[in-house]
N, C-alpha and C positions, 0 to 999 in steps of 0.2 A: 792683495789686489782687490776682492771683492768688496772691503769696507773702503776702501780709498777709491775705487768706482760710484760703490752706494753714495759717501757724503759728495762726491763732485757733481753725481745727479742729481741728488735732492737742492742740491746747493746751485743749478740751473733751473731747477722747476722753481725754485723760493723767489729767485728775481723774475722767473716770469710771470707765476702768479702779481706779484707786486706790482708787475708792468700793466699787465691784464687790470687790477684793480684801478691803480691811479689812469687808465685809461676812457677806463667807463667814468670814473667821477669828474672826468676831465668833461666828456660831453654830454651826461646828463643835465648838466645846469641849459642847453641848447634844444634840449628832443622835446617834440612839440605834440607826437603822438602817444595815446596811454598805452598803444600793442606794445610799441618800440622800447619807452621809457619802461612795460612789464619785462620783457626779454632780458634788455639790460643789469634791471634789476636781480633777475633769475640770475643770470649769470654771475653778477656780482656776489652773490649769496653761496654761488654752489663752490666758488675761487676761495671763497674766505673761509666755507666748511674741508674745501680740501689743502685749505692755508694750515689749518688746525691739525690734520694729520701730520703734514709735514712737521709742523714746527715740533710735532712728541716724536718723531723719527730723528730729525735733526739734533735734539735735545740728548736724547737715548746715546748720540755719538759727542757728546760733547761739543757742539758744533754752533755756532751762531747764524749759520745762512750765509745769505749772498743777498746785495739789492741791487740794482738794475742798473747799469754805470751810467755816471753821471751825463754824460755824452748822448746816450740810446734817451734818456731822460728830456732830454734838453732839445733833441732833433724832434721828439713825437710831441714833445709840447709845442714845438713852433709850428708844426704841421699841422698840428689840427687848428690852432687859433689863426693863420693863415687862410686853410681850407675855408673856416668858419665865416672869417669875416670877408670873404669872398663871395661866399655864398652858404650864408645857413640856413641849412631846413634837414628833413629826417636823411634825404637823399646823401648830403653830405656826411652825414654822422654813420650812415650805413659803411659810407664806402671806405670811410675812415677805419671803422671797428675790421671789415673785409680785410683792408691790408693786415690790422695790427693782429688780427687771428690767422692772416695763411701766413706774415713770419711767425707766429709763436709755435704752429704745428709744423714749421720748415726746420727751427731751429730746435724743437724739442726733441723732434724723430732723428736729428744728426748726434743731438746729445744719446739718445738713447742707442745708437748706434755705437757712440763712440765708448761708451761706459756699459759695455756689453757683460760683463762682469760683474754685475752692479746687484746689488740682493732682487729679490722679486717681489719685496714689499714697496721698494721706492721704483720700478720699474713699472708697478700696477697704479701708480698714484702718477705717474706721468703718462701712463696710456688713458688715465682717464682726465687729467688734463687737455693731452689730445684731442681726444674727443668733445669735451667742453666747448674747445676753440672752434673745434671743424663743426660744430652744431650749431653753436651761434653764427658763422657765417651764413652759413644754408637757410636759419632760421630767418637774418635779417634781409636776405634777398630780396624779400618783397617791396623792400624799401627803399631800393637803389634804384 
């Protein structure tokens, strides 16, 4: 039970890391402030350094991951380029990153709930994804 908990949570934090990632590159190319496009950037960096744990955990279990389905892909790419071409500036990109960080720490914390079993290596790497999420929210506030 405890490895089939561990790879099923690591194997939710891999697509949201990836969500996380392809989400910032989605509106960098749009942010018009150097605080904003800093942040971003930070975050991006600390997703992809805590991509790298993951992927020697995942590996460890014989495991390929999970990517983000095609569908959750396809809804946040219209939404932002929708948002965007409606109205773009920092305000926009703020509230966009807002949403896509309080579901990642809505669905990470159900995940970690639900895979209660889970080792305390891949549980510590999703409480600090959590964190990640819920700090760039709070950090980008000033921009909404």
């Amino acid at each position: 039970m405890i490895e089939k908990d561990t790879i099923r949570l690591l194997r939710e934090c891999d697509a949201g890391i990836k969500m996380g990632v392809k989400s910032i590159d989605d509106v960098l190319p749009h942010v018009e402030s150097a605080d904003l496009m800093e942040l971003l950037n930070a975050c991006k960096d600390e997703h992809q350094k805590l991509d790298g744990e993951l992927q020697n955990l995942l590996s460890s279990y014989d495991d390929d991951g999970k990517s983000p389905s095609m569908l959750a892909e396809a809804m946040s790419k219209m939404k932002t380029e929708m948002k965007l071409t409606m109205h773009e500036d920092d305000s926009t990109i703020a509230d966009l990153m807002t949403d896509g960080c309080n579901m990642g720490v809505k669905s990470l914390n159900k995940y970690l709930n639900q895979y209660a079993a889970a080792d305390e290596k891949s549980k510590d790497i999703t409480k600090r994804l959590i964190n990640l999420e819920g700090q760039l929210a709070l950090d980008i506030r000033k921009f909404l």
